[in-house]
VOPAGU-2260 file (C-alpha; in pm, 1 decimal, decimal comma):
REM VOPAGU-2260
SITE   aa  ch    i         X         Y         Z
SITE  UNK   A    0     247,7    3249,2   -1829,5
SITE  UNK   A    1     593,1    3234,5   -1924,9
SITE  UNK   A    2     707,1    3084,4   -1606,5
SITE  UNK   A    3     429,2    2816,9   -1615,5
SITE  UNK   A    4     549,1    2689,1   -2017,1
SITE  UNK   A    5     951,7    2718,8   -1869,5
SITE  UNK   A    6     826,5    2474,6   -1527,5
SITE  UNK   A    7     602,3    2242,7   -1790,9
SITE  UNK   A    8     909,7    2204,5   -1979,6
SITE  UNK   A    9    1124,7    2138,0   -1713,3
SITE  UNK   A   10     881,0    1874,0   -1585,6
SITE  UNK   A   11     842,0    1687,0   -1897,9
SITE  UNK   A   12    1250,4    1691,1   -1950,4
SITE  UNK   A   13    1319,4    1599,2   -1609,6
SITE  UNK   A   14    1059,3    1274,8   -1667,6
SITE  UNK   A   15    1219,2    1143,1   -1993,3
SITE  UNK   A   16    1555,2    1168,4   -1811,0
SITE  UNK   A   17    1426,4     971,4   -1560,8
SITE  UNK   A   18    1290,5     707,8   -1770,6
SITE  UNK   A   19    1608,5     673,6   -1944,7
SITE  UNK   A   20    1785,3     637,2   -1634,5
SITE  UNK   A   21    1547,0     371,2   -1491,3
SITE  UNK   A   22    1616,5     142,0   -1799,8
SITE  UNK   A   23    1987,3     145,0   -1755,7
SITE  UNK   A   24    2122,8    -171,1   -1588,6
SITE  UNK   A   25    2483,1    -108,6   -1375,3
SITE  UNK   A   26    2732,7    -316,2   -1508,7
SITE  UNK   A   27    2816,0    -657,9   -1325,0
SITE  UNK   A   28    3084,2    -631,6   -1071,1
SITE  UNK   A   29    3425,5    -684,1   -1207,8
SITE  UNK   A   30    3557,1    -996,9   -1229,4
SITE  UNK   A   31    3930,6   -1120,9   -1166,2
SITE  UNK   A   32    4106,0   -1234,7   -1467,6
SITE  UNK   A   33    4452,6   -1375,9   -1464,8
SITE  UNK   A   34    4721,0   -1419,2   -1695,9
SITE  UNK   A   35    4858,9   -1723,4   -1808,3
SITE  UNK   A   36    5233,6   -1705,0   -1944,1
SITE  UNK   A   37    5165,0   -1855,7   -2345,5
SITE  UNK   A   38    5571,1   -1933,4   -2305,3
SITE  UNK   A   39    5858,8   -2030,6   -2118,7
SITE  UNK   A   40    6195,7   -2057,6   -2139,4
SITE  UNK   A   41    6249,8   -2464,8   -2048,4
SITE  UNK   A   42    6625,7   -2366,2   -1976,2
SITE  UNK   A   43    6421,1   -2171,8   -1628,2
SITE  UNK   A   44    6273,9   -2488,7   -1511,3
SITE  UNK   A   45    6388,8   -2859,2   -1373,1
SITE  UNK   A   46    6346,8   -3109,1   -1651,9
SITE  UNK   A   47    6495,2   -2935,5   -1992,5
SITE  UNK   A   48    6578,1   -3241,4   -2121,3
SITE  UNK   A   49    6223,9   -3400,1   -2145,5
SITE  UNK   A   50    5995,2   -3344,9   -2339,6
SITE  UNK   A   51    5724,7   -3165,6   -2131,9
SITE  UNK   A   52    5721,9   -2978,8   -1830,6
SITE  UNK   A   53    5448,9   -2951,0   -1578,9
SITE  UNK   A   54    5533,5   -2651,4   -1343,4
SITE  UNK   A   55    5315,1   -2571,7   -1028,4
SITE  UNK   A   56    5336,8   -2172,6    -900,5
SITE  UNK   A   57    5246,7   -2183,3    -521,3
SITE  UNK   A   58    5324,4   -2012,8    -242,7
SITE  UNK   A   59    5353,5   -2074,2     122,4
SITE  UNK   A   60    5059,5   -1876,0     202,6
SITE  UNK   A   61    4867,1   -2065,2     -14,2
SITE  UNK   A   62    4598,7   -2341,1     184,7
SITE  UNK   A   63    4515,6   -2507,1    -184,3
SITE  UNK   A   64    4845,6   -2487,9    -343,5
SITE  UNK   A   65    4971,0   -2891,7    -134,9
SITE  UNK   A   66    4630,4   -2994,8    -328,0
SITE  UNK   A   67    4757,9   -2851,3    -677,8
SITE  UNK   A   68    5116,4   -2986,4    -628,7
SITE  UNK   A   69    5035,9   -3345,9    -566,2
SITE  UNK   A   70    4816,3   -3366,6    -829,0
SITE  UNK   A   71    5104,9   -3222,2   -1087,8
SITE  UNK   A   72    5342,4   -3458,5    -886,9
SITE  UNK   A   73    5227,2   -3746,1   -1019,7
SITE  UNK   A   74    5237,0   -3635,8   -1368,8
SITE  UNK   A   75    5612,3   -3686,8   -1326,3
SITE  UNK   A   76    5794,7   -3957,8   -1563,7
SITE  UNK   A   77    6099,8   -3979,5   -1769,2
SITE  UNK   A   78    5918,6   -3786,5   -2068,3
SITE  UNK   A   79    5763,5   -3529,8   -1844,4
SITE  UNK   A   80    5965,8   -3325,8   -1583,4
SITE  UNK   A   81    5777,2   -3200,0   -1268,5
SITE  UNK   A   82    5854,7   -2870,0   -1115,7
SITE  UNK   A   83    5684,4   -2641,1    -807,0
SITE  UNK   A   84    5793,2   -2250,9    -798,6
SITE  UNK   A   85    5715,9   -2124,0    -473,9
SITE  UNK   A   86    5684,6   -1763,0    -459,2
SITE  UNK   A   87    5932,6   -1752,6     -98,7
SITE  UNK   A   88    6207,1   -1910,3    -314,1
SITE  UNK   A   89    6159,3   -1831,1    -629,5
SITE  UNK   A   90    5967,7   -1493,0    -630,0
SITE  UNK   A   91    6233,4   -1398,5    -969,1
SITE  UNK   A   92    5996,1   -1617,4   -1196,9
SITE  UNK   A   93    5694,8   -1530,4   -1012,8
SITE  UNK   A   94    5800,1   -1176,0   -1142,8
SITE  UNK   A   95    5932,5   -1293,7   -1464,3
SITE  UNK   A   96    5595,6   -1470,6   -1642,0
SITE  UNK   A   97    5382,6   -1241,6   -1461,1
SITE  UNK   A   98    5206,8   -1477,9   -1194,1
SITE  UNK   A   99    4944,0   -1329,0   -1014,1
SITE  UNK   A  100    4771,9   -1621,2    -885,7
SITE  UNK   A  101    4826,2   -1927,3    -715,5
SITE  UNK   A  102    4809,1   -2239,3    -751,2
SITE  UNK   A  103    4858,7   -2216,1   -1130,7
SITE  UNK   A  104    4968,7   -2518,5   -1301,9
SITE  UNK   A  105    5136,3   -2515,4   -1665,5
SITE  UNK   A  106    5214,1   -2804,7   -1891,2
SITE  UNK   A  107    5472,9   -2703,5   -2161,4
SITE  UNK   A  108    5597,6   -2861,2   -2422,7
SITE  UNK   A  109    5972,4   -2888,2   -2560,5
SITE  UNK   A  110    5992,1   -2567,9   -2710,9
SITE  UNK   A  111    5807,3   -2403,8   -2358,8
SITE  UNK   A  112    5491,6   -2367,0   -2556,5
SITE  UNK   A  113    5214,5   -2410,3   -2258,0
SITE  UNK   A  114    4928,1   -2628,6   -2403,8
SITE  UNK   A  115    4756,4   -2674,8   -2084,0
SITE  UNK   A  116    4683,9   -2448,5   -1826,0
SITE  UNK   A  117    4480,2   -2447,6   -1458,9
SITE  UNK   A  118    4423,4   -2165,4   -1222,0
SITE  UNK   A  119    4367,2   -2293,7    -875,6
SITE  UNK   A  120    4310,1   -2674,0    -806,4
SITE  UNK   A  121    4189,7   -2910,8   -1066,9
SITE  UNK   A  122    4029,4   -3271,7    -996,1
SITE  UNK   A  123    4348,5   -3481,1   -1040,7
SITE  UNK   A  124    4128,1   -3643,9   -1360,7
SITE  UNK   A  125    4096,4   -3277,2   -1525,0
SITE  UNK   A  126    4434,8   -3240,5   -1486,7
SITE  UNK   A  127    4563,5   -3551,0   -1592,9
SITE  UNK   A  128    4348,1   -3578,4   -1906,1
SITE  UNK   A  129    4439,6   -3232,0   -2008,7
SITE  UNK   A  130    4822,0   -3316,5   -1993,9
SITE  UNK   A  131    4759,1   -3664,1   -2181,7
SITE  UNK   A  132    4568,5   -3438,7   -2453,6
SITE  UNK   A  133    4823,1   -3191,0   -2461,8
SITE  UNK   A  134    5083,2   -3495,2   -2524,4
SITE  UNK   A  135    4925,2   -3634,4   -2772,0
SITE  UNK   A  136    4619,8   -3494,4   -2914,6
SITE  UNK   A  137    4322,4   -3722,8   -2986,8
SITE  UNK   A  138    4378,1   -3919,6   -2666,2
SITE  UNK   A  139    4110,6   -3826,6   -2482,3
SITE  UNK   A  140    3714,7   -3744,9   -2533,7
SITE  UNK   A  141    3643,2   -3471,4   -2597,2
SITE  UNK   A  142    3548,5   -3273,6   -2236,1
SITE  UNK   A  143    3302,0   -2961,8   -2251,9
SITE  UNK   A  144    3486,7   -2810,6   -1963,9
SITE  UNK   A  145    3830,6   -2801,5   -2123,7
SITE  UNK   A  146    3851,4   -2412,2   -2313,1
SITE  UNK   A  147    3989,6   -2392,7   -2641,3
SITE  UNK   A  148    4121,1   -2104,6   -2738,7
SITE  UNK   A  149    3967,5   -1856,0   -2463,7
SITE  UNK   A  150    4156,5   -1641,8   -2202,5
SITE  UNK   A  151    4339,1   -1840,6   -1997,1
SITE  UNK   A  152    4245,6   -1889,9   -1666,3
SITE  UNK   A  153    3953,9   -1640,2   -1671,3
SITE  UNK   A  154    3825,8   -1797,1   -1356,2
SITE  UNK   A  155    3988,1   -1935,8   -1069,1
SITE  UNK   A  156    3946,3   -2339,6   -1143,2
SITE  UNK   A  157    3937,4   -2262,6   -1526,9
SITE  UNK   A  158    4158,2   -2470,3   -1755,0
SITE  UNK   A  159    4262,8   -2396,5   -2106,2
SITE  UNK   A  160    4416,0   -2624,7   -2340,1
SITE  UNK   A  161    4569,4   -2462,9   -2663,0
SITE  UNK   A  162    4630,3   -2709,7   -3003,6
């Protein structure tokens, strides 16, 4: 009799475990987050002098990274300095801010505050319109896409632009 109350026992536990188990969900695969440097020192990049800097990290290895530079290219004026790192060349600032991705594009201002930022390649519009924000705020309507004040390039093709 004692055997048969120990196995009823045993039966009913190992059900309520199981039901607990079945309800569980597994977590959702993890997904890749980058860093985006919040700084840089301007005196590291072509351009000091002006007031803003758009810098493109690439790499030769890169197939998208010819999109992302040509795009940031034509940013280029006498207020805002243009610069590409590749990592074959320059692999020291790669190291420095921390890149892990490519392309990543950063518009900075004087001071190397970056108040724009894209991980992998934005339409040439998103980009623009982000930098012309970032310039002078107000100057563009207001675009859903564009993240305020979220992790930076949380997902490759994400923007961020920081007031």
């Amino acid at each position: 009799m004692e055997r048969l109350v120990i196995a009823g026992v045993l039966t009913v536990a190992a059900a309520l475990v199981a039901l607990v188990l079945r309800g569980r969900r597994p977590q959702p695969p993890t997904q890749p987050r980058w860093q985006v440097p919040s700084q840089l020192d301007r005196a590291d990049f072509a351009g000091a002098d002006r007031g803003w800097l758009v810098a493109v990290f690439t790499s030769a290895t890169c197939d998208s990274c010819a999109a992302a530079t040509s795009k940031a290219r034509a940013l280029e004026s006498r207020d805002v300095a243009f610069d590409e790192i590749p990592y074959q060349s320059r692999k020291y600032l790669h190291e420095r801010y921390a890149i892990e991705v490519v392309p990543m594009i950063l518009a900075a201002d004087h001071d190397g505050i970056v108040r724009a930022s894209f991980v992998g390649v934005p339409t040439a519009t998103d980009l623009w319109a982000a930098v012309a924000e970032a310039r002078q705020p107000g100057s563009c309507p207001p675009d859903p896409n564009l993240v305020l004040g979220q992790d930076p390039g949380a997902e490759t093709g994400g923007s961020e632009f920081r007031s």
